[in-house]
C-alpha positions as CSV (number, residue, x, y, z in Angstrom):
1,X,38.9,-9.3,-27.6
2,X,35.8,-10.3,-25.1
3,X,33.1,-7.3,-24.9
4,X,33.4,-7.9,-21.3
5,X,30.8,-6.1,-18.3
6,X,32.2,-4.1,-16.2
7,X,31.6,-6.1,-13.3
8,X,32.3,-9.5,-14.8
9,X,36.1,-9.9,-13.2
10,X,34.6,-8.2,-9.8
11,X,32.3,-11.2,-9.5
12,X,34.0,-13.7,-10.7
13,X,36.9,-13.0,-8.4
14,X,34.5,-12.7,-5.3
15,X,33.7,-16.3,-5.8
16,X,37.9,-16.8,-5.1
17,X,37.8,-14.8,-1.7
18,X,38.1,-15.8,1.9
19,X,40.6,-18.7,1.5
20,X,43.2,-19.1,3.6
21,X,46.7,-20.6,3.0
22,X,46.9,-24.1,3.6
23,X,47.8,-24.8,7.0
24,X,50.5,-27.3,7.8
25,X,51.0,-28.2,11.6
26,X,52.4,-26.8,13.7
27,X,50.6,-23.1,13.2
28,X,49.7,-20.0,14.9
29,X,47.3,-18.2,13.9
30,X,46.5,-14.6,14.9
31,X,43.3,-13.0,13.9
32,X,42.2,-9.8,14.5
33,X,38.9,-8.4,14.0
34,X,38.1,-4.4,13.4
35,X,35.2,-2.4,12.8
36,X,35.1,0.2,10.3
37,X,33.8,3.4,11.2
38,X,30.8,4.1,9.1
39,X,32.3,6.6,6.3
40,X,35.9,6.3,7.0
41,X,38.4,4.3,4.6
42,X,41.4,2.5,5.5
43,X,43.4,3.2,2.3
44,X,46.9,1.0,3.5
45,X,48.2,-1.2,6.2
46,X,51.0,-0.1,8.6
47,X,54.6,-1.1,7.4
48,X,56.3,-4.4,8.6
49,X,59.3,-3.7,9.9
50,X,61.9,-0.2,9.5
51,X,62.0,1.1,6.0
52,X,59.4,-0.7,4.6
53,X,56.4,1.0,2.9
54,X,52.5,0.8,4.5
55,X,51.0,-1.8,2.6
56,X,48.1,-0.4,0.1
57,X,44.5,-1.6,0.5
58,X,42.4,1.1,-0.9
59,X,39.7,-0.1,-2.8
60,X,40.5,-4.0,-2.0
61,X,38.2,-6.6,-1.0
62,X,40.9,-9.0,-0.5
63,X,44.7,-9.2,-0.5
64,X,47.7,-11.7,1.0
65,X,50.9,-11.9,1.6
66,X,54.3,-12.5,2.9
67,X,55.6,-10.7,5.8
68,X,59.0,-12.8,6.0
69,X,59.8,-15.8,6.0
70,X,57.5,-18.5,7.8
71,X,54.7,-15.6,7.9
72,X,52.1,-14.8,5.7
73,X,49.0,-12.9,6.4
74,X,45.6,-12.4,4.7
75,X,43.7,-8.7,5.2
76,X,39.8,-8.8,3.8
77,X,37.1,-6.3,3.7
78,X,33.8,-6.9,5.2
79,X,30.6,-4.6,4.6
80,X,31.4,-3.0,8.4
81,X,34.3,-4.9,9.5
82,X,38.2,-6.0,8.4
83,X,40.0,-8.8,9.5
84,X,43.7,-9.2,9.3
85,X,45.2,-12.7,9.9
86,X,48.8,-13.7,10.3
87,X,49.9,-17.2,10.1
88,X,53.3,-18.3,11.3
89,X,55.1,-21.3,12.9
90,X,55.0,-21.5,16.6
91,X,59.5,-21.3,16.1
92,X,59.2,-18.4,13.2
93,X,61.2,-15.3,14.3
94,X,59.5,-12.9,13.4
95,X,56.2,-14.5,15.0
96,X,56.3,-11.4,17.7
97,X,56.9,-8.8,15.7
98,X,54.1,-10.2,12.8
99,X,51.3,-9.9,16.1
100,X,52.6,-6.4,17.3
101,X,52.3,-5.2,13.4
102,X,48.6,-6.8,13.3
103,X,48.0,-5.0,16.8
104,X,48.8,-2.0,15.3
105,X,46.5,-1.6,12.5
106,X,43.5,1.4,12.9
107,X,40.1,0.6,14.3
108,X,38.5,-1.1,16.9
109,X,39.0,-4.3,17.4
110,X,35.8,-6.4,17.8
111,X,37.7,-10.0,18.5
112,X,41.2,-10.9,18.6
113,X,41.5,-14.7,18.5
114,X,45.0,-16.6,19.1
115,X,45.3,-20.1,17.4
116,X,47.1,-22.7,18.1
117,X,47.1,-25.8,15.3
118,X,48.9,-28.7,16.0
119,X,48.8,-32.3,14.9
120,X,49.9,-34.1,17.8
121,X,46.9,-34.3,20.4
122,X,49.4,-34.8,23.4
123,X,51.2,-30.9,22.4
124,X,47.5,-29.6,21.6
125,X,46.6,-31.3,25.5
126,X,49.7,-29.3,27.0
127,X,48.3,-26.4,24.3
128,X,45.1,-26.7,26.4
129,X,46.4,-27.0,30.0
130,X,48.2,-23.4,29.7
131,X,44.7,-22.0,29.0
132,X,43.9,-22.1,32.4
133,X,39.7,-22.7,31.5
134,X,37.6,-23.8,33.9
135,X,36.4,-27.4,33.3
136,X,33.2,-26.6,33.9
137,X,33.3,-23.8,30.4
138,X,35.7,-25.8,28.3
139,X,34.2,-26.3,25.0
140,X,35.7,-29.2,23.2
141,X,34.2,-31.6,20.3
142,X,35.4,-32.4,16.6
143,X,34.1,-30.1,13.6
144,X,34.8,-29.8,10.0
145,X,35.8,-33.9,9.7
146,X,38.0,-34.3,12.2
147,X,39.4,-32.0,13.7
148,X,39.3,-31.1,17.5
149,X,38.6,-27.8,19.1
150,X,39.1,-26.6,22.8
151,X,38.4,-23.3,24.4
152,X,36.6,-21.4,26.9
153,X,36.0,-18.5,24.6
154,X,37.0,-16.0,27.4
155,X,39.7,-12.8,27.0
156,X,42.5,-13.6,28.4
157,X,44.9,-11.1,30.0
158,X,46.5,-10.1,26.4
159,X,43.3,-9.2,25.4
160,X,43.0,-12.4,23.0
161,X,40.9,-15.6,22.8
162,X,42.4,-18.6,23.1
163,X,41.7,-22.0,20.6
164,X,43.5,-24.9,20.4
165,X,42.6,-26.8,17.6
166,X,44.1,-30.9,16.9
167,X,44.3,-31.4,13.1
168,X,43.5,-35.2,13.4
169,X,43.4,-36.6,9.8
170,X,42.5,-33.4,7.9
171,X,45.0,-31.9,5.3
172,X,46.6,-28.9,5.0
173,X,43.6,-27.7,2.7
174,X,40.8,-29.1,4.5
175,X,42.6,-28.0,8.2
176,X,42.9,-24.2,6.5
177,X,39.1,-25.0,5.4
178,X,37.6,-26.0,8.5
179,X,40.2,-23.1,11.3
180,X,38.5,-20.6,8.7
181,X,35.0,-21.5,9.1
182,X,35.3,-21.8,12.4
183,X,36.6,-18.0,13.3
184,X,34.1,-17.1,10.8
185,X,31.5,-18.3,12.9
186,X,32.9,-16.4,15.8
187,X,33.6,-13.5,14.3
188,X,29.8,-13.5,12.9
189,X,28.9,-14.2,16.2
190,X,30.3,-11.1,17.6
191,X,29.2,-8.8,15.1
192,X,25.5,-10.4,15.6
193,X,26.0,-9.6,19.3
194,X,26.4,-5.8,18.4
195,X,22.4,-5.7,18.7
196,X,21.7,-7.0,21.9
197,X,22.9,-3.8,23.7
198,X,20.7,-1.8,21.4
199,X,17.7,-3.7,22.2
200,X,18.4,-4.1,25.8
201,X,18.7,-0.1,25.9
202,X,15.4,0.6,23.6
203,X,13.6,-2.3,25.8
204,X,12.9,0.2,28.4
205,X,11.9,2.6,25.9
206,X,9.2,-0.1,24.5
207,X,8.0,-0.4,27.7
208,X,7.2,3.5,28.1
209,X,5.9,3.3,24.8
210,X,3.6,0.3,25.6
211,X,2.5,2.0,28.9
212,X,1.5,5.7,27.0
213,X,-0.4,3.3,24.6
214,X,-2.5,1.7,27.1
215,X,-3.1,5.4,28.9
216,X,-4.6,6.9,25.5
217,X,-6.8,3.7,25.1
218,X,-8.6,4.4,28.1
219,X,-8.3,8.4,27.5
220,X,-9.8,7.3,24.0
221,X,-12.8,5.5,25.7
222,X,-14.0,8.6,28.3
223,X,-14.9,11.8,27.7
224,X,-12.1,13.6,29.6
225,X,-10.2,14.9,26.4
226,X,-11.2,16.8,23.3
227,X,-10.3,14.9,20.2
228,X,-7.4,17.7,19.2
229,X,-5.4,16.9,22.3
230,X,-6.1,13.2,21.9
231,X,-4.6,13.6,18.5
232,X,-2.0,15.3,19.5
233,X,-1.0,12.7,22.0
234,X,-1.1,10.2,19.9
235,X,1.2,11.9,16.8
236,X,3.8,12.1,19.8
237,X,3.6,8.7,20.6
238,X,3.7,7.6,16.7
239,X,6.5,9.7,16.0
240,X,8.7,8.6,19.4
241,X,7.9,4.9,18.1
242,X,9.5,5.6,14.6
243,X,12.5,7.4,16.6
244,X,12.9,4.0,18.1
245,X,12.7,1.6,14.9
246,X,14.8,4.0,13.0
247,X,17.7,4.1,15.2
248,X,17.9,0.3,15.9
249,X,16.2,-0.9,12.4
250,X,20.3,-1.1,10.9
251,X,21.5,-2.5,13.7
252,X,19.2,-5.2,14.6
253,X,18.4,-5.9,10.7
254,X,22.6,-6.5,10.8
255,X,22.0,-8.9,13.5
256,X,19.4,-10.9,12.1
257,X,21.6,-11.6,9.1
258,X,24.5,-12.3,11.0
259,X,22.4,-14.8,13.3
260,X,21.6,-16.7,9.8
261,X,25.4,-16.6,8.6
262,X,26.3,-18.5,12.1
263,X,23.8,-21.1,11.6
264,X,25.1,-21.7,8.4
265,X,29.0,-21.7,9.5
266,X,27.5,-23.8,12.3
267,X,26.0,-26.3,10.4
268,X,28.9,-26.4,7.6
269,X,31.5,-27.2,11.0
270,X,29.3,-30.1,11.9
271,X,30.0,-30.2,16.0
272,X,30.4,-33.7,17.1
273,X,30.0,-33.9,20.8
274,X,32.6,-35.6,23.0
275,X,31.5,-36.7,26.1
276,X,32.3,-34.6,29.2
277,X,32.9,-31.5,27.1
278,X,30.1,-28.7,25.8
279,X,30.4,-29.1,22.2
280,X,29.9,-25.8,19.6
281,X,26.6,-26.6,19.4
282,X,25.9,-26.6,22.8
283,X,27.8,-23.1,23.6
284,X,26.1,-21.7,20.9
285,X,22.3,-23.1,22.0
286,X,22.8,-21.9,25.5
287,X,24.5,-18.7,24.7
288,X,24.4,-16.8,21.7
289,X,20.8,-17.6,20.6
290,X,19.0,-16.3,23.8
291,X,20.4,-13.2,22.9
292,X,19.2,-13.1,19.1
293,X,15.7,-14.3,20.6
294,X,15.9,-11.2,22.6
295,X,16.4,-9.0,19.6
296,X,14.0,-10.7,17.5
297,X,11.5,-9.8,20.0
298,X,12.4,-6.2,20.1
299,X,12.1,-6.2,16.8
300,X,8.5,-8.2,16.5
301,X,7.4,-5.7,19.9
302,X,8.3,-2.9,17.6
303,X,6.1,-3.7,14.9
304,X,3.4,-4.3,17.4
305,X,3.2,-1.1,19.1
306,X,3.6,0.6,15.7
307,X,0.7,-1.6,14.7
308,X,-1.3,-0.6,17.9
309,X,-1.0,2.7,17.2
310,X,-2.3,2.8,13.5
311,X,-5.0,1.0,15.1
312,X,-5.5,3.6,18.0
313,X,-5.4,6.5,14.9
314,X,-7.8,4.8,13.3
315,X,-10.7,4.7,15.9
316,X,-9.7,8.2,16.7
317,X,-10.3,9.4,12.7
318,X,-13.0,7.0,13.2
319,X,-14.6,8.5,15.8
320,X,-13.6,12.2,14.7
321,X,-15.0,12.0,11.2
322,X,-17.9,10.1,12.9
323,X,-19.1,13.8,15.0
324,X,-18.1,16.1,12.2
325,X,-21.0,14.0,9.8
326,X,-23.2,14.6,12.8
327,X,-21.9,18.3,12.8
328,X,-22.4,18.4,8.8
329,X,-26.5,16.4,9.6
330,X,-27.5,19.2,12.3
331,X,-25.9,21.9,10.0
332,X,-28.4,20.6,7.4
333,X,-31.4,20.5,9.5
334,X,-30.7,23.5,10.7
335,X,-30.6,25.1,7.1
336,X,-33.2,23.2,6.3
337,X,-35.2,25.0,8.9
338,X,-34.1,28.5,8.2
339,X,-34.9,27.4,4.5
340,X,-38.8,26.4,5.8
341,X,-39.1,29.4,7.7
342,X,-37.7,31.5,5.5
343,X,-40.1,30.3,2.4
344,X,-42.9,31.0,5.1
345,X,-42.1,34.1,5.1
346,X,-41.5,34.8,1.8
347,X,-45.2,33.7,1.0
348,X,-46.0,35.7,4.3
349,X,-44.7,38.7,2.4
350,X,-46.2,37.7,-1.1
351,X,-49.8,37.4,0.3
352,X,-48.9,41.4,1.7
353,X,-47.8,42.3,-1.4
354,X,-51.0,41.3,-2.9
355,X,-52.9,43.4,-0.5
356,X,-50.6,46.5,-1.4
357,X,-50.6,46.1,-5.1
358,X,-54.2,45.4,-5.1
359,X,-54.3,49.0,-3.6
360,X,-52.8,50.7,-6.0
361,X,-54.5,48.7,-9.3
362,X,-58.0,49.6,-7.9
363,X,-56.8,53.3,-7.3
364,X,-55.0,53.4,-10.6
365,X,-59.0,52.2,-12.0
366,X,-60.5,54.7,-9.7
367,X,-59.0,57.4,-11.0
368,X,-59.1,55.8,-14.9
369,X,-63.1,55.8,-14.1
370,X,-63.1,59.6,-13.1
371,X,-61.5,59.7,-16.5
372,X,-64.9,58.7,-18.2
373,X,-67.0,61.9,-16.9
374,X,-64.5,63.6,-19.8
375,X,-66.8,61.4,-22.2
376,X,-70.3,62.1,-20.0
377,X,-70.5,59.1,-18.2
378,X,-70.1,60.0,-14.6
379,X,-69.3,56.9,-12.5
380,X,-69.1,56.7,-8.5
381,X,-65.7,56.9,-6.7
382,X,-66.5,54.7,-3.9
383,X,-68.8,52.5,-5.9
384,X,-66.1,52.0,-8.3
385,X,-63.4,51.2,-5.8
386,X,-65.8,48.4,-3.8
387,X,-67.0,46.9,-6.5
388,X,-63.3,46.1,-7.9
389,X,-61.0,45.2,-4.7
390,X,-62.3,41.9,-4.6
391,X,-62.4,40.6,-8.5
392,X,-58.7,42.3,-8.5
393,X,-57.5,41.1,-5.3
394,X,-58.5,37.6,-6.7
395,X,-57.2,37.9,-10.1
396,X,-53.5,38.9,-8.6
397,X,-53.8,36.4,-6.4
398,X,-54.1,33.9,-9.0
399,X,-51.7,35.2,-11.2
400,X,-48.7,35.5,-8.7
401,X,-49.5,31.6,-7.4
402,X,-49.5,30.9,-11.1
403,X,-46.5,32.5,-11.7
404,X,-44.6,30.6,-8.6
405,X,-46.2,27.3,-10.0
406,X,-44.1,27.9,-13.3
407,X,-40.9,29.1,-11.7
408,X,-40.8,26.6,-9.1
409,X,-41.8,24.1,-12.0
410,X,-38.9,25.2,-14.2
């Protein structure tokens, strides 16, 4: 037995998704797109028909099926979406009942697309004339080698999309090949949609934003404003632009990667233009990429503003750490001052000192010389006292500068 990883069959059997049955004309095809609620879990289908059992889907990427005969259906799991597809012959009988059971599946339903394949162009012309498009919107060239496509890519009354699609010489596998690619790229499209109300509701909000940012610049270049309220101002505006970029970064990040998957499907279809129609390429130039060019500039305005403002709390640390160093230079001169003064008058005090203590060593030697009339030698007070103030006063005052020589030089 193979050691196998535990994610060997998973990926191996994603490669072998998201093929449809061969189609064999004549074929309708009802698709039905749904968004998944973000946390909720679909865990089964809704039975077909009285009796029967919901169909289980929990932890499925993929299934298919029959729901009768002449009707089979795939059901597939997107990251944010399902799509449930039903394929039946235009004569099958249970063709209604098949699209009321996909109708009644939970969620929201995104796009709901009705298909009809056939391989004779005069019943796809009839197929075309029941539309009831305006020639003007009628898109119509040949994709995936061969085939023809028309519609107007409008909602009907039923609440579906029409297609008609002309097999032309394409196969059963290549026909079920190219119908898939082709709702893939409108599905795609509509999920990449999803962003343009998001960025045409935060537009305003950029503009605001934009506006507030251009205020502080000039509040940033007078006087009017202390630095705390400037800073305060501009955390607000910082923290309303990341309240912005975090409520649309999903969704517009979703689009951009859905606007990449329709290029793809786009280019893998191949539009040939017919003359006198709007081919796929065409629809899609003039309609659906204006709109991503609108969210990819939300998205670059954004990053702008954000950018502004680092730049805007950078002048403002700038310029705040700028005063408090000329804060912290007068603080120094200023102790450097009461430092000068203060060594004044310590050497103020000093030179007193001497004075004093040279009072009391010359009255200390005073009395030391009455002393000596103990001994017979009788010496005069005053005489005594004048004759040693000045040798002592100069002798202390040498020592005590000495003595702040060595400290001072220590």
């Amino acid at each position: 037995m193979l050691n196998e990883h535990s994610l060997r069959r998973e990926i191996v059997g994603e490669m072998h998704l998201r093929r449809w049955p061969p189609i064999t004309p004549p074929m309708r095809v009802v698709q039905i797109l749904r968004l998944v609620p973000a946390g909720s879990t679909s865990d089964a289908l809704p039975p077909f028909g009285a009796g029967d059992t919901p169909i289980p889907v929990a932890g499925q990427r993929h299934i298919d099926g029959t729901l009768g005969e002449g009707v089979a259906f795939t059901w597939e799991r997107h990251s944010e979406a399902t799509t449930l597809t039903v394929f039946a012959r235009p004569d099958a009988p249970l063709l209604a009942e098949a699209r009321a059971w996909a109708e009644s599946a939970p969620g929201e339903v995104l796009r709901a697309t009705l298909i009809d394949i056939e391989s004779d162009p005069a019943v796809a012309a009839r197929k075309v004339a029941e539309l009831g498009a305006d020639p003007a919107e009628l898109v119509s060239c040949e994709f995936g080698g061969g085939a023809r496509l028309w519609s107007d890519f409008r909602i009907k009354d039923e609440g579906y999309g029409r297609l008609v699609v002309a097999a032309g010489p394409l196969g059963p596998v290549d026909l079920a090949r190219a119908a898939q690619s082709l709702q893939e790229l409108g599905n795609y499209r509509n999920m990449a949609l999803l962003g343009l109300p998001v960025a045409r509701r935060c537009w305003g909000q950029l503009e605001a934003a934009e506006e507030e940012l251009r205020a502080f610049g000039r509040r940033l270049d007078s006087a009017e404003a202390s630095d705390n309220e400037l800073l305060d101002a501009l955390c607000a505006m910082s923290l309303e632009l990341g309240t912005i970029a975090s409520e649309t970064r999903y969704r517009l990040s979703a689009t951009a990667a859905y606007a990449r998957l329709v290029e793809e499907r786009l280019a893998t279809l191949a539009p040939v233009a017919i003359p006198g129609f709007a081919s796929l390429a065409d629809f899609t130039q003039r309609r659906f990429y204006p709109a991503i060019r609108t969210c990819e500039t939300v998205v670059r305005r954004q990053q702008e503003l954000a950018e502004r403002s680092a730049q805007l709390t950078s002048l403002l640390r700038t310029r705040i750490e700028t005063r408090i160093e000329d804060q912290n230079g007068q603080l120094l001169r200023s102790l450097e001052k009461a430092t000068v003064t203060q060594l004044r008058l310590q050497h103020l005090v000093e030179g007193l000192s001497s004075v004093a203590i040279t009072y009391y060593a010359v009255s200390l030697l005073t009395y030391l010389g009455g002393g000596l009339a103990l001994f017979g030698l009788h010496v005069e007070h005053d005489l005594l006292a004048s004759i040693l103030i000045v040798p002592v006063f100069i002798g202390l005052y040498l020592y005590l500068k000495y003595e702040r020589h060595r400290l001072v030089g220590e």
